[in-house]
C-alpha positions as CSV (number, residue, x, y, z in Angstrom):
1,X,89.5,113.0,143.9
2,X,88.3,116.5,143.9
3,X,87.6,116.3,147.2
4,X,91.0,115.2,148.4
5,X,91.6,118.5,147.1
6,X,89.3,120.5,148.3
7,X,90.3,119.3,151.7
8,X,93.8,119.7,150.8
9,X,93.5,123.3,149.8
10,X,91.0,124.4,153.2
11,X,94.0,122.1,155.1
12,X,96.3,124.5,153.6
13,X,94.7,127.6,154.3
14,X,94.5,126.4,157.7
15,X,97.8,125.8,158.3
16,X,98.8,129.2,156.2
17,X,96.6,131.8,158.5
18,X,98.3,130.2,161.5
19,X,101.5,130.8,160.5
20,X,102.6,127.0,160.6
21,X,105.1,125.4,158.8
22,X,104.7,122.1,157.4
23,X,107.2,120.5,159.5
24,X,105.3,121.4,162.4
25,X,102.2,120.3,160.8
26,X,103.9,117.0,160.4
27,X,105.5,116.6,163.8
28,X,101.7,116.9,165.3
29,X,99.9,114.0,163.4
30,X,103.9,111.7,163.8
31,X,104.1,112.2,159.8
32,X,106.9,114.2,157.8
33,X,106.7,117.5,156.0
34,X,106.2,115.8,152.6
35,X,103.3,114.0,153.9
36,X,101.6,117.3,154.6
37,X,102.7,118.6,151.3
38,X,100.9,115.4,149.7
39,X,98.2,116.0,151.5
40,X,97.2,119.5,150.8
41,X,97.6,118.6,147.3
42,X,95.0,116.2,147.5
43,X,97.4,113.4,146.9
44,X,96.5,110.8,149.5
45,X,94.2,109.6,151.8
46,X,93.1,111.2,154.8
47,X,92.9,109.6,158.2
48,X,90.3,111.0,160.4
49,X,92.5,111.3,163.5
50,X,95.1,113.3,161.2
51,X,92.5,115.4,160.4
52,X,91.6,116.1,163.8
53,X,94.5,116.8,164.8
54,X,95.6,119.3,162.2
55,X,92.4,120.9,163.1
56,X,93.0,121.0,167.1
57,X,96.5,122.5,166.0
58,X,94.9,124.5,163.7
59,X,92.9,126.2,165.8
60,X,89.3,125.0,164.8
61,X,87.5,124.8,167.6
62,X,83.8,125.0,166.1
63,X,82.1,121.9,166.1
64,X,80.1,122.4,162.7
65,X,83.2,123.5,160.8
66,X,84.7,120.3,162.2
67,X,81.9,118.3,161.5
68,X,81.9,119.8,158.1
69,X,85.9,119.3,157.4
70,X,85.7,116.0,158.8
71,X,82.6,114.5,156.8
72,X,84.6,115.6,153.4
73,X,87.4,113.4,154.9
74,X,85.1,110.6,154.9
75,X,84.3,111.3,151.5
76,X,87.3,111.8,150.0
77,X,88.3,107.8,150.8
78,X,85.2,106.9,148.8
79,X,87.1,105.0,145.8
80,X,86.0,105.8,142.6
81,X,84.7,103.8,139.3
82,X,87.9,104.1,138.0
83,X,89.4,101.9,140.6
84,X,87.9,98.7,139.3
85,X,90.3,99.3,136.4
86,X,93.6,99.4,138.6
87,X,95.1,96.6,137.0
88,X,95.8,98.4,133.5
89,X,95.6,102.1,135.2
90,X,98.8,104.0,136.5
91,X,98.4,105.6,139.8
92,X,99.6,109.0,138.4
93,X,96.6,109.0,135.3
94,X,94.0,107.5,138.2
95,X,94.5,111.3,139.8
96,X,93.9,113.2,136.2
97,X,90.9,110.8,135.5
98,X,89.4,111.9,139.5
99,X,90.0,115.8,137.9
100,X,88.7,114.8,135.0
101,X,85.3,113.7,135.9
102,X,84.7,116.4,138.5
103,X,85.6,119.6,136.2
104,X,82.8,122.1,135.1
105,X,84.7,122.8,132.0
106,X,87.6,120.8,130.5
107,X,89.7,122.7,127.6
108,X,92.0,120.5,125.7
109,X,95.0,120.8,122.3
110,X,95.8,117.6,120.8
111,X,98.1,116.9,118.3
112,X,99.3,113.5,118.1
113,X,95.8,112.2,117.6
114,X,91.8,112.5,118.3
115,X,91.4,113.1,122.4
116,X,90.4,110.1,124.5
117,X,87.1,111.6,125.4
118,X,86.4,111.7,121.5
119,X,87.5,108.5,120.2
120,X,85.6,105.9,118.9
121,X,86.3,102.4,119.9
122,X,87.6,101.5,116.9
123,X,89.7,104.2,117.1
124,X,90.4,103.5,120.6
125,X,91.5,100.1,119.9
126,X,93.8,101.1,117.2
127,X,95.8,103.9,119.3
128,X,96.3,101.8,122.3
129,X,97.7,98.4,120.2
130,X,99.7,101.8,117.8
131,X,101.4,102.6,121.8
132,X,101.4,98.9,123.1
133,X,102.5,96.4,120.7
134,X,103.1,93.7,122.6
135,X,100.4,94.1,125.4
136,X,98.0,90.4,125.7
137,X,94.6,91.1,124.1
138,X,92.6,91.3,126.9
139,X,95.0,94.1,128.5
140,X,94.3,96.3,125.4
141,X,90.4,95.8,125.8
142,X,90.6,97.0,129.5
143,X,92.4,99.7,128.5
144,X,89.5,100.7,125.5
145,X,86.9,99.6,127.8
146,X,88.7,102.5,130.4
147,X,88.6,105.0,127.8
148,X,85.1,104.3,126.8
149,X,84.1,104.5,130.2
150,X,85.6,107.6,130.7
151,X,83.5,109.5,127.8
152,X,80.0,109.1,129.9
153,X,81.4,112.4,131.4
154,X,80.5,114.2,128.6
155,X,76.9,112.8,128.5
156,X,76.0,112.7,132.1
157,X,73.3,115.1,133.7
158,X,75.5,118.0,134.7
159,X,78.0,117.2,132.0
160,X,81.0,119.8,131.9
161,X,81.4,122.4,129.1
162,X,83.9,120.8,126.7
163,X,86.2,122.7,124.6
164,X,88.4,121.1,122.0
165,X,91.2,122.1,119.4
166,X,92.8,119.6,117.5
167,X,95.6,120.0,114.9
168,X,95.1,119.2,111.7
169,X,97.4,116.5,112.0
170,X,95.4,114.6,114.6
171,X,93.0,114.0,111.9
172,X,95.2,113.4,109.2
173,X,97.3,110.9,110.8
174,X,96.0,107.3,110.1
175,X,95.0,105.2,112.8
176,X,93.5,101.8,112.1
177,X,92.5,101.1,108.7
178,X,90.5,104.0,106.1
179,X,86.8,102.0,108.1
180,X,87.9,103.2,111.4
181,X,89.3,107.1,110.3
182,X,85.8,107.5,108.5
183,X,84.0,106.4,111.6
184,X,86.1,108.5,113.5
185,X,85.5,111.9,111.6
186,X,81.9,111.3,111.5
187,X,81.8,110.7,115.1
188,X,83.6,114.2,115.7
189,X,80.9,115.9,113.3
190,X,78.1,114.5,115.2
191,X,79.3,114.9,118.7
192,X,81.0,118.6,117.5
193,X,76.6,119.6,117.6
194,X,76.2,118.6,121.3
195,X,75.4,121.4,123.4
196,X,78.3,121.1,125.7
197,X,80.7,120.3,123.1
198,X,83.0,123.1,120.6
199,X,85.2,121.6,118.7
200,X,87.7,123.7,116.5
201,X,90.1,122.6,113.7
202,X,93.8,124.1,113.9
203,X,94.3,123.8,109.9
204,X,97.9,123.3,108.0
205,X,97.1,126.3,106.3
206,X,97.9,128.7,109.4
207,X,101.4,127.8,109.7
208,X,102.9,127.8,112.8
209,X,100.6,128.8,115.9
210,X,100.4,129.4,119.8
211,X,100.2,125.3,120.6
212,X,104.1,125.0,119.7
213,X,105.2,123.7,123.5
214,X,102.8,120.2,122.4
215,X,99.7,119.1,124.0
216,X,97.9,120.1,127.1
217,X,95.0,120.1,129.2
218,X,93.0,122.6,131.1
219,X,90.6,121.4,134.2
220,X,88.4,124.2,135.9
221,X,86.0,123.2,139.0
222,X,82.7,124.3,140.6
223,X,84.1,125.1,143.8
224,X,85.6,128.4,143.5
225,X,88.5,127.1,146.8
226,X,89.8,125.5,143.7
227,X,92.6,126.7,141.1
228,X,92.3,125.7,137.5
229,X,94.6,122.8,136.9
230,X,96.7,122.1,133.8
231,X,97.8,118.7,132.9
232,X,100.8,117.5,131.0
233,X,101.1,113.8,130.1
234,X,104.5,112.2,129.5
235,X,105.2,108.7,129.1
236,X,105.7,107.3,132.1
237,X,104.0,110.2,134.0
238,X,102.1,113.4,134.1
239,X,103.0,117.2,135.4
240,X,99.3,118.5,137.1
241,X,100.6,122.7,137.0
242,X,98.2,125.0,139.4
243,X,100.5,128.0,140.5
244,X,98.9,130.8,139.0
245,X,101.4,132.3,136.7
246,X,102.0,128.9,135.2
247,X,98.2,128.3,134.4
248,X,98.2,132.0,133.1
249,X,100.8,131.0,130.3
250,X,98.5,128.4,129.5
251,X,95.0,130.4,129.4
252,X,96.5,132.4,126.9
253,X,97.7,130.0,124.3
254,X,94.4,128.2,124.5
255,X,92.5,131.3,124.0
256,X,95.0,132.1,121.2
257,X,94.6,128.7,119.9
258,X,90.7,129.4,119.9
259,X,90.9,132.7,118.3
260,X,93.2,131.8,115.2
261,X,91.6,128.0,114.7
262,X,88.2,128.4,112.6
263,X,84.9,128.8,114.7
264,X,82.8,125.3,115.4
265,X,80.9,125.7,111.8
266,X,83.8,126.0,109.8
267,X,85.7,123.2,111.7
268,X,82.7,120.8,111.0
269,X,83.1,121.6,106.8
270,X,86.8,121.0,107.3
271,X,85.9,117.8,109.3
272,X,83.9,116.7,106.3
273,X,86.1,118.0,103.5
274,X,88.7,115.4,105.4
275,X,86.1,112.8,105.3
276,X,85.0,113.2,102.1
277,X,89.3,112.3,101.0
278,X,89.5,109.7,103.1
C-alpha cells in the first residue's frame, strides 16, 4: 500500500513541475481525471503501460529513473497478507491496514474502547460480537483472527514507535465478562513496558481535554516523499486527511493530549489501580 503512494505522490510531482492538469494526464493513458486523482493518492492499481506513458508525457526520459519508477509499479500490485481476509474486510479499512503496517510511528486517542493493536482476543471477541450481533460465528472469528493478525506489527523486527492515549472510559467500559477486562488491563501493563510502546491514561479527573472532536489516528512513514496521514473511522467508512493544515490541527491535540494525560509510569499505577477494582 505504501508504495501505491509513494508512486502516487512522485506521479504527482511529475505531473505538478510540468504544469499538467489532470485531465490531460488522463486523456494520455484513455482514463478520466478522477482516475489520475485516485491514482496519485495511491488508491489503485497501476498498469505498467499507464505508467509509461505518464512518464513519456511527463517528460522522463532517463532510463534509470524509469526503471526505478517503473519497478515500484511492479511492486505496488504485490497483494498483501491482509488480502487473504477479503471476505470479512471492507475495501476502504484494507487501505488503513496497508498504512498501518508500513508506518515508522503510529500515534493513536481512543475512547470508545482498548485499540485494536492492544486487545486481547478475548477482548477482541467481545467488541466485535458488542458491534455485530447477528454476524454467523465463524464471520466474528475471521474478524478476531484479522485483528490478531494485525498486532504482529508491533512485534516485528523494525516494529514502528507506538504511541497511545486512551480515555479513561476505554478502560472502564465493560467488554466481555469481569475474566476478560482483567486480562485485558494486565495485557496493557505488560505490553505498556515494550520498548516501542508509550501508553498514557487520559483520567476522569482532568475534566474536559484537547480529544473532544472523538477518536483519531496518526500514521507517519520512513520515506520522507510522504505526508503524515490522519485517519478517521466512521461506520461504514473512513476519512484518510493528509493536507498539511488539517494534519497540523491534529499534531497539536495529540501533543496536547500527551502533555496533560499522566506520563507512562503513572498510567501503568492507574492501569493497576483499575485492575485491582475490577
Amino acid at each position: 500500500m505504501v508504495r501505491r503512494i509513494l508512486l502516487g505522490s512522485q506521479l504527482r510531482r511529475l505531473r505538478e513541475s510540468r504544469g499538467i492538469t489532470r485531465e490531460a494526464a488522463g486523456y494520455s493513458i484513455r482514463a478520466s481525471e478522477s482516475k489520475i486523482s485516485r491514482m496519485e493518492l495511491g488508491r489503485v492499481s497501476f498498469k505498467a503501460r499507464d505508467v509509461e506513458d505518464l512518464l513519456t508525457l511527463y517528460g522522463v526520459g532517463d532510463e534509470a529513473e524509469r526503471a526505478s519508477l517503473l519497478g515500484l509499479a511492479r511492486e505496488a500490485n504485490v497483494a498483501g497478507w491482509w488480502h487473504s481476509f477479503g471476505d470479512v474486510l471492507p475495501g476502504w479499512f484494507q487501505t488503513y491496514i496497508g498504512l498501518e503496517g508500513a508506518a515508522s510511528l503510529i500515534r493513536i486517542y481512543e475512547v470508545q474502547f482498548v485499540h485494536g493493536l492492544l486487545q486481547t482476543e478475548a477482548y477482541a471477541h467481545a467488541v466485535v460480537t458488542r458491534g455485530m450481533p447477528d454476524a454467523p460465528h465463524a464471520e466474528i472469528e475471521r474478524r478476531v483472527a484479522l485483528r490478531l493478525e494485525r498486532q504482529k506489527v508491533l512485534v516485528a523486527e523494525n516494529a514502528p514507535r507506538f504511541h497511545a492515549v486512551l480515555d479513561e472510559a476505554a478502560l472502564r467500559r465493560p467488554y466481555g465478562d469481569r475474566a476478560v477486562m482483567q486480562g485485558q488491563l494486565r495485557h496493557l501493563i505488560e505490553i505498556s513496558e515494550h520498548p516501542n510502546v508509550t501508553l498514557q491514561i487520559m483520567p476522569f479527573s482532568f475534566g474536559g481535554h484537547a480529544g473532544e472532536s472523538g477518536a483519531f489516528t496518526m500514521l507517519r512513514f520512513p520515506e520522507s516523499d510522504l505526508s503524515d496521514v490522519v485517519y478517521l473511522e466512521q461506520l461504514t467508512s473512513a476519512l484518510y486527511l493528509d493536507k498539511r493544515e488539517e494534519v497540523a490541527q491534529y499534531e497539536r491535540v495529540m501533543e496536547r493530549l500527551q502533555e496533560d494525560s499522566p506520563d507512562p509510569a503513572e498510567s501503568r499505577d492507574l492501569l493497576r489501580g483499575l485492575l485491582q477494582l475490577s
